[in-house]
C-alpha positions in Angstrom: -9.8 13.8 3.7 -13.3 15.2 4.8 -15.6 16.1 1.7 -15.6 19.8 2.4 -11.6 19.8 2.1 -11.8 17.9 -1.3 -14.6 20.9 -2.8 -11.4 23.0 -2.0 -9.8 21.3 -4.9 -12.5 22.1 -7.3 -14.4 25.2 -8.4 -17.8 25.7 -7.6 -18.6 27.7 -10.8 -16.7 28.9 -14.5 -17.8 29.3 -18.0 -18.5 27.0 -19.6 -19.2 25.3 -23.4 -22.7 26.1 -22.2 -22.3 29.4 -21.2 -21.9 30.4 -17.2 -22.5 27.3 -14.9 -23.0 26.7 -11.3 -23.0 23.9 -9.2 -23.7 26.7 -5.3 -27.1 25.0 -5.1 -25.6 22.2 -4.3 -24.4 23.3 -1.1 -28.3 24.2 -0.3 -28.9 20.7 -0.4 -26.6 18.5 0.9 -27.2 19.8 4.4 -30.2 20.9 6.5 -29.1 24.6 6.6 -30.3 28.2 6.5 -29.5 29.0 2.7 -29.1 32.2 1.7 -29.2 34.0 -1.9 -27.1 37.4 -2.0 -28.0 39.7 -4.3 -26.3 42.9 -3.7 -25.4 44.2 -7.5 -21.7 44.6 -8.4 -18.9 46.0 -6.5 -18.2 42.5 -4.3 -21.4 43.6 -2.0 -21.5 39.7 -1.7 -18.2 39.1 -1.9 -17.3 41.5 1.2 -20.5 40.6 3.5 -18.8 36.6 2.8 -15.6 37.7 3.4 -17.0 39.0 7.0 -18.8 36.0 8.0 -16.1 34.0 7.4 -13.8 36.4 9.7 -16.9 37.5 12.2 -17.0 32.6 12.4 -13.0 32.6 13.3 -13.5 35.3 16.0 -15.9 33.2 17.6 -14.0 30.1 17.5 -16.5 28.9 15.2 -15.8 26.4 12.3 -16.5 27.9 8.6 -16.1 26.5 5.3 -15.0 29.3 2.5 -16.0 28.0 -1.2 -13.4 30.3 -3.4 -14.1 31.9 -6.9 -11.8 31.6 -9.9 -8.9 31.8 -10.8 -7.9 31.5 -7.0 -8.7 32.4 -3.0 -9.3 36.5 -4.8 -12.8 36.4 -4.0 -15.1 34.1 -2.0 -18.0 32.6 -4.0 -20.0 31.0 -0.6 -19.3 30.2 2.7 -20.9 27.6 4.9 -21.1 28.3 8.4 -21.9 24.3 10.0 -22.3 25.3 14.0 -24.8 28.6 12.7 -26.7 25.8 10.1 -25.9 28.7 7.3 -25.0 28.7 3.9 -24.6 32.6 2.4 -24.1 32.2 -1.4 -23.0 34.8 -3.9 -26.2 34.5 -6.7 -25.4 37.4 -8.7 -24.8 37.4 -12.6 -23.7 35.6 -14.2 -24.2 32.8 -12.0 -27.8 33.8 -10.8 -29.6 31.7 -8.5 -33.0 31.8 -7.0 -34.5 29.8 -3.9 -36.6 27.0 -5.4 -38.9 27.5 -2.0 -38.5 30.5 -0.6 -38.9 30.6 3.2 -38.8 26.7 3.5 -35.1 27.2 4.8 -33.8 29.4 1.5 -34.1 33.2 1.8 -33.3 35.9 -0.8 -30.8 38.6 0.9 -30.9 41.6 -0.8 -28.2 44.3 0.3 -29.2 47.1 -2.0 -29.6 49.4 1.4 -26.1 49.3 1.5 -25.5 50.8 -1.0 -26.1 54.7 -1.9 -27.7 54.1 -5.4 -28.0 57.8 -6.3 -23.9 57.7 -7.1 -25.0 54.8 -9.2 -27.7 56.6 -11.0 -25.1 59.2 -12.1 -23.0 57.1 -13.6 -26.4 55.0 -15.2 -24.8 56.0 -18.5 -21.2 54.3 -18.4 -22.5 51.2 -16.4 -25.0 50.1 -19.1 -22.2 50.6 -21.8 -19.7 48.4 -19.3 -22.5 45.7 -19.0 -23.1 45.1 -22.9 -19.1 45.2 -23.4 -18.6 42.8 -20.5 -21.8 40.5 -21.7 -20.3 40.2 -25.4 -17.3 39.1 -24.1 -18.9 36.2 -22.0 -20.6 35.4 -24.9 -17.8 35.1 -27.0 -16.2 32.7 -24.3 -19.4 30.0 -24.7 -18.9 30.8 -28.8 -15.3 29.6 -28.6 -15.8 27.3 -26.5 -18.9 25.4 -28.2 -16.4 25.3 -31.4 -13.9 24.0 -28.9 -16.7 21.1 -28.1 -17.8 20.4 -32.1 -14.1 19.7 -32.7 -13.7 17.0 -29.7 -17.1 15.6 -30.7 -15.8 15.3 -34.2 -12.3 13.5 -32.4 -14.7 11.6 -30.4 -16.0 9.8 -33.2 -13.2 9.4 -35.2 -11.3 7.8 -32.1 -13.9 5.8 -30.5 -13.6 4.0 -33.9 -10.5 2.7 -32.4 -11.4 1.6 -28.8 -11.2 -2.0 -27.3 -14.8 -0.9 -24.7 -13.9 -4.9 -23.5 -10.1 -3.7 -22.3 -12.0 -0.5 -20.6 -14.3 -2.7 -19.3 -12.1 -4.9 -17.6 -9.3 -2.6 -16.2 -12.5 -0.5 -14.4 -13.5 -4.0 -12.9 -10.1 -4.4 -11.8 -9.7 -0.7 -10.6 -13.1 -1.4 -8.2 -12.3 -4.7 -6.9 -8.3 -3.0 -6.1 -10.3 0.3 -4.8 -13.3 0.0 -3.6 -15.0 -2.5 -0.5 -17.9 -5.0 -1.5 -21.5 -3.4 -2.2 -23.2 -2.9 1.2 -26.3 -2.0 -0.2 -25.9 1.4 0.6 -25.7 4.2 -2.3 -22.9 6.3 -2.7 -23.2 10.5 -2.7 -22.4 12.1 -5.7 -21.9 16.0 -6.4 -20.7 18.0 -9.5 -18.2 20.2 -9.3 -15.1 21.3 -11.7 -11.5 20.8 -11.3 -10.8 22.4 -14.1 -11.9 26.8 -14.6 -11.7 29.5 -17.9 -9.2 32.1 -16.5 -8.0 35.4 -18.4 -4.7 33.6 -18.5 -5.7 29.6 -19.6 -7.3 26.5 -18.3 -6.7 26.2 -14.5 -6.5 23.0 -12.6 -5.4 22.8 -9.0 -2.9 20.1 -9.2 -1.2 21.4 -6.3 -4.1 21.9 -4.1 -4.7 17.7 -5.1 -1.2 16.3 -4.5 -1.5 18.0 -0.7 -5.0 16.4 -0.1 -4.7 13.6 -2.1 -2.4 10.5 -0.7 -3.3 8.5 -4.3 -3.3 9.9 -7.4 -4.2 8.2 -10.9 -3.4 9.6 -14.1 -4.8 8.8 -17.6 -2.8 10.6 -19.7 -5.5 10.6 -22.9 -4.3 13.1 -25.7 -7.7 12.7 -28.1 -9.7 12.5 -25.0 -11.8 9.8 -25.7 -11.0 6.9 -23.5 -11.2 9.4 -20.1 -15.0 9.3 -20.4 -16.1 6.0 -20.5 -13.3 4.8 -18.3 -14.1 7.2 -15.7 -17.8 7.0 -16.3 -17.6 3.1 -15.2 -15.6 3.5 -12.1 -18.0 6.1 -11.0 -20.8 3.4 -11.8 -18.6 0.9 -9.5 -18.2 3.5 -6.8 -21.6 5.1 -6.4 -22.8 1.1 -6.6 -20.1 0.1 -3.7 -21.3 3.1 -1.7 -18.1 5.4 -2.0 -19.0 8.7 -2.1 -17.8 10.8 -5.5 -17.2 14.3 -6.6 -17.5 13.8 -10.4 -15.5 16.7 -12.1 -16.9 17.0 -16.1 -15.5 18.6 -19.3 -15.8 22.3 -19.6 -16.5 21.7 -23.3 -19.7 19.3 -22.0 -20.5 20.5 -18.3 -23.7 18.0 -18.6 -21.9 14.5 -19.5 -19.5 12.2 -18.0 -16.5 12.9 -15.6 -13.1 14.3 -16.8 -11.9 13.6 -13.5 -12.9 11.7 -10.2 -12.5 12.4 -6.5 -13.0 9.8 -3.8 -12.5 11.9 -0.4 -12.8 9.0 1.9 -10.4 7.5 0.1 -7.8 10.0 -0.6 -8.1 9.0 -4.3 -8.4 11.4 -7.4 -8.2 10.1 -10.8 -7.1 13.0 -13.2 -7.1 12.9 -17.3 -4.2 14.4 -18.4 -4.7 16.2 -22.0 -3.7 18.5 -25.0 -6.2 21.3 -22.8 -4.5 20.5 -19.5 -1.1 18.3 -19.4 -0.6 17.2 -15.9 2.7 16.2 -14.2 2.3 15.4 -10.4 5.6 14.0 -8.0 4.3 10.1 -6.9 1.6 9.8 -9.3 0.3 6.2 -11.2 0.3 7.0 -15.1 -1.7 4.8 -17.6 -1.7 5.7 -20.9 -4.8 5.7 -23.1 -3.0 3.7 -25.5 -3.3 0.6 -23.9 -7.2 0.6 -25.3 -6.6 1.6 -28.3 -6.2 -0.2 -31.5 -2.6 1.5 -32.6 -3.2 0.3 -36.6 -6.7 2.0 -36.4 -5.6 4.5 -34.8 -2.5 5.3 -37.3 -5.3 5.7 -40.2 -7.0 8.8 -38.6 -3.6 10.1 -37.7 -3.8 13.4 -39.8 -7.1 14.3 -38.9 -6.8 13.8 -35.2 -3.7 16.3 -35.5 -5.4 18.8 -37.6 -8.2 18.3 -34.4 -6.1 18.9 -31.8 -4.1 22.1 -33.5 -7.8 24.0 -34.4 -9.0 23.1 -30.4 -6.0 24.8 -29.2 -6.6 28.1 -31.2 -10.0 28.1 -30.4 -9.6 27.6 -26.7 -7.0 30.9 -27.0 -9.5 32.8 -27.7 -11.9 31.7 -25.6 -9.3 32.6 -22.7 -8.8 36.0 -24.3 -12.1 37.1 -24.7 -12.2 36.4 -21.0 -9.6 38.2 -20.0 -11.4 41.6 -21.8 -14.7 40.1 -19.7 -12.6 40.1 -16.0 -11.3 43.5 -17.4 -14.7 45.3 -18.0 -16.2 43.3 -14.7 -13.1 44.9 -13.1 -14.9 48.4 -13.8 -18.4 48.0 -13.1 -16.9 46.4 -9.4 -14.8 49.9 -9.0 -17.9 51.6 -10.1 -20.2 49.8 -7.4 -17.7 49.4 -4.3 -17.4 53.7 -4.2 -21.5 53.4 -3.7 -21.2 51.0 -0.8 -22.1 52.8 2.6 -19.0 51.6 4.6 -20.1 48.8 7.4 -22.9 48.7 6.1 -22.1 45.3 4.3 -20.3 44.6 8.4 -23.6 45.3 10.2 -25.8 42.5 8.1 -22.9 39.7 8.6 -23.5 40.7 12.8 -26.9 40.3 12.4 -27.0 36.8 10.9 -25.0 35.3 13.1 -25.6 37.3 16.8 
């Protein structure tokens, strides 16, 4: 499975415990391209000129790599065009992005002459309200959500209380020596993304998309969610050590720490957590239960608590997922608002341009 097929499984960008997070820059990077930043307000500006240099690529027989927004293949977020040595990447809010040097192969695109932004001055009014409406609600997502996160790191330390680290230890020895080929001095590649994304209708993970790319999968199923972490964390370690390549897939609740879930393209391996956030059933899948390193009589004293844990993350997380629904609905208006200003093929003649 080549790398750019397993970033299909993932999601380049979501909110977040932190508040909006993307990992687009990371396309920018990995290869020697032509990166560039669209800014082109609301309305999809970016969206459409991606969705034509994706379909201007296929005309010319040319490969191209769509990156896709959440909740699903609605809207593109970045395309990478490998034969053209271009990556076009949506930066708008709320996942704004600048060139870090400008002109040293990353450009700023700005498609504000495509747009007739005298319509948009008449209707200044209504879009400011429609930002602050849509802003509050993004901002009530990363509220809920950082609740969401005190309450794991509060199960986190009730349960880690309970862990055998010397049975974790062992089993992701085992797992590396089973896995992965003898250290060859070389380093393995790592990139972030998430497999997991806020929607207006709950957590979404692309199971599907990983049982068709994925000829192994392993499942932890880990209900307090505290084993996943350090047992993933280690194999990573083992990997990245053994020069296997890695897409390292975090927490939503803690975009910043240790994997949730692991990818190994080359290998056609994923490693999944299955929990109260996101239960996972897949057809041909290995299961191991957290369980097996944890210390059931310890565990049977923090019973209640853990419970009580698991109940108030699951009502918090609802309304993090509502209050984003009301965000994607207000969004939904300020895009209506935008596409009637866009000059039509307008967005059609710059997409030509970059890649005559």
């Amino acid at each position: 499975m080549a790398i750019a097929q397993a970033e299909h499984c993932c999601f380049l960008r979501t909110n977040t415990a932190q508040g909006a997070v993307t990992q687009l820059a990371q396309l920018a990077t990995r290869e020697n391209l032509r990166t560039l930043y669209i800014k082109g307000g609301h309305g999809g500006a970016a969206a459409a000129l991606l969705a034509a240099l994706d379909n201007l690529a296929k005309e010319k027989g040319t490969p191209v790599q769509p990156y896709w927004d959440a909740p699903g293949r609605e809207r593109r977020c970045a395309v990478v065009l490998p034969e053209h040595h271009l990556a076009a990447i949506d930066a708008e809010v709320p996942w704004p992005l600048e060139p870090k040097l400008p002109g040293a192969g990353e450009e700023l695109l700005s498609l504000d002459s495509c747009r007739d932004n005298g319509k948009l001055r008449e209707q200044r009014d209504e879009l400011l309200q429609l930002s602050a409406q849509w802003e509050q609600q993004l901002a009530r997502v990363a509220q809920f959500m950082r609740s969401a996160r005190a309450i794991k790191s509060d199960m986190t330390h009730v349960a880690s209380e309970t862990l055998d680290l010397t049975k974790i230890e062992r089993y992701a020895s085992r797992f590396a020596q089973k896995h992965f080929a003898s250290p060859s001095g070389k380093v393995g590649l790592e990139q972030r993304r998430f497999l997991t994304a806020v929607t207006g209708k709950g957590l979404l993970l692309r199971s599907s998309v990983l049982a068709e790319t994925c000829s192994q999968t392993i499942i932890l199923d880990d209900e307090n969610g505290v084993a996943a972490p350090l047992l993933w964390n280690l194999v990573r370690s083992y990997a990245l050590g053994n020069g296997v390549d890695c897409i390292s897939c975090p927490c939503l609740l803690d975009p910043s720490g240790p994997p949730e879930h692991l990818i190994f393209p080359q290998l056609e391996l994923v490693c999944i957590t299955s929990n109260l956030r996101h239960p996972i059933k897949l057809e041909n899948a290995q299961h191991i239960s957290a369980t097996r390193f944890i210390e059931k009589s310890a565990l049977q004293a923090h019973k209640n608590r853990l419970r009580f844990c698991r109940r108030a993350m699951r009502e918090l997380l609802a309304e993090a997922y509502e209050a984003q629904a009301a965000a994607d609905a207000f969004r939904a208006e300020i895009d209506a608002i935008y596409a009637s200003a866009l000059i039509p093929g307008a967005v059609e003649d710059v997409a030509r341009k970059l890649i005559a």
